[in-house]
C-alpha positions in Angstrom: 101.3 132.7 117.4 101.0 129.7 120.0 99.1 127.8 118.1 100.8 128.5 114.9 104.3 127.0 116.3 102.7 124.4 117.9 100.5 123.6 114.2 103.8 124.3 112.4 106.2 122.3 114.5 105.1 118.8 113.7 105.1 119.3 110.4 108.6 121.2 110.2 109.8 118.1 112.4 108.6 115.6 109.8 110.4 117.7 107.2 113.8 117.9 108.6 113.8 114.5 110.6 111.2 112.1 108.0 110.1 109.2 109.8 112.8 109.2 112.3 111.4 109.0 115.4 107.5 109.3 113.9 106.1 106.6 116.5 102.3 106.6 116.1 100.4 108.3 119.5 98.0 105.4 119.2 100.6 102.4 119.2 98.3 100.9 115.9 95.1 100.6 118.1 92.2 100.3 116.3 88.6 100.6 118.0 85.5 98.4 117.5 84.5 99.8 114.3 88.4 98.5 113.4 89.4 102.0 112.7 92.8 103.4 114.2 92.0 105.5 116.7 94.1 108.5 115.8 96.1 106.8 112.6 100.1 107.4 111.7 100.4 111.2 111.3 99.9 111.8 114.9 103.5 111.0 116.3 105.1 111.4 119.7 108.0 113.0 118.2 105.5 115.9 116.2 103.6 116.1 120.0 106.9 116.9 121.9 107.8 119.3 118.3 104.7 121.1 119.4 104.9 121.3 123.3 108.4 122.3 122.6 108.0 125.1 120.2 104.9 126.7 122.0 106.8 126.7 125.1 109.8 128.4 123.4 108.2 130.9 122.0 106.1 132.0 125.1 108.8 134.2 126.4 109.3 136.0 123.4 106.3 137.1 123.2 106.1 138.1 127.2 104.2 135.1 127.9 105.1 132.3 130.7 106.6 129.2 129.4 104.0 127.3 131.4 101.0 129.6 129.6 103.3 128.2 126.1 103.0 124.8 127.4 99.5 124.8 128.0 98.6 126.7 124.4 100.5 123.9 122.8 99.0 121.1 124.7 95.3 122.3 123.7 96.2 123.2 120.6 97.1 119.3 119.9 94.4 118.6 122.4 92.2 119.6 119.7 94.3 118.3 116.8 94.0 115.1 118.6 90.4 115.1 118.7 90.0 116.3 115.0 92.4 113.1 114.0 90.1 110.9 116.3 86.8 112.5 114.8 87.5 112.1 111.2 89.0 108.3 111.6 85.4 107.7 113.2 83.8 109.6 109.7 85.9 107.1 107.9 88.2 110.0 106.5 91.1 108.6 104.5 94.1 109.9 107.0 95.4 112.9 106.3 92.7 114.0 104.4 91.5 118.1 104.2 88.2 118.7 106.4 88.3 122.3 106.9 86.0 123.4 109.6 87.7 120.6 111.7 91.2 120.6 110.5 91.4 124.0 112.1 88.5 124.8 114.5 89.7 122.6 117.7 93.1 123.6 117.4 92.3 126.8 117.8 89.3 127.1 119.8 90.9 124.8 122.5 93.6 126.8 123.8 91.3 130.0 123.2 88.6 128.7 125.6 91.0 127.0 127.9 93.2 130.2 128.1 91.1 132.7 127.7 90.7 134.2 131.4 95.0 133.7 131.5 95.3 135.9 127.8 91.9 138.1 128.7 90.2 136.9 125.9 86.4 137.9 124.7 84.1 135.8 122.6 84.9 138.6 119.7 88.5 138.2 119.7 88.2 134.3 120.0 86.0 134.2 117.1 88.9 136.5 115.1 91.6 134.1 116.3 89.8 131.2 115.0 89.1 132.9 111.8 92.7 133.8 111.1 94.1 130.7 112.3 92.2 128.9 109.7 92.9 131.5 106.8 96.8 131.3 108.0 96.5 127.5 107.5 94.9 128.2 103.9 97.4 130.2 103.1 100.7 128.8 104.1 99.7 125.1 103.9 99.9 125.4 100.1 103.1 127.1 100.1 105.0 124.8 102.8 104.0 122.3 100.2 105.7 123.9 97.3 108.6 124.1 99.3 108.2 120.7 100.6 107.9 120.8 103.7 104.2 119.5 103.8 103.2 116.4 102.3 99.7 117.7 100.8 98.5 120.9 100.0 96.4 121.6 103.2 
């Protein structure tokens, strides 16, 4: 459920705020291959939207806020990296890679918390796998709501 609000909150944050606020995490930089590094869906404002909402929802589920925090900060951790991976593939931004659209995301925080949430490889594996059928599901809905941009 961690890594759902902190997935869900950027995008929920676009929705209800647009491009208010949407500064770009990578300030425009662009590598040597001239690439951004990350591109213009990875904001500050969805970041602190995800740090925010893992945190809040930590206590309701008896967790710390500070075990939140951290599930939201690997959780974008891997986000992050996914973004930075597919600019280097020369992805279009934005654009639907499944395997790494939802693997880091949820693998990060799994691994990083995993002695904190006594987790075994079994029910990491399970998390991953229904993170990434939660995104298949939802992510088409969100968009016939419009609340997503795209599809996936």
């Amino acid at each position: 459920m961690l890594i759902v609000a902190a997935n869900g909150a950027p995008v929920l944050a676009h929705a209800m705020l647009g491009e208010r606020g949407a500064a770009p995490i990578d300030f425009g930089w662009r590598l040597a291959d001239g690439r951004r590094l990350l591109g213009d869906a990875k904001t500050w404002r969805g970041l602190v939207a995800a740090l925010a909402a893992s945190t809040a929802l930590a206590p309701l589920l008896g967790l710390s806020p500070l075990l939140g925090l951290a599930a939201g900060a690997l959780a974008m951790a891997g986000d992050l990296l996914a973004s930075f991976v597919k600019r280097r593939l020369d992805r279009p931004p934005s654009s639907r890679a499944v395997v790494l659209d939802t693997v880091p995301e949820s693998l990060l925080p799994a691994l990083g918390l995993m002695r904190a949430l006594q987790l075994g490889g079994g029910e990491i594996l399970v998390l991953i796998v229904l993170f990434g059928l939660l995104d298949a599901l939802v992510s088409p809905l969100l968009y016939r709501l419009r609340i997503r941009r795209r599809p996936w």
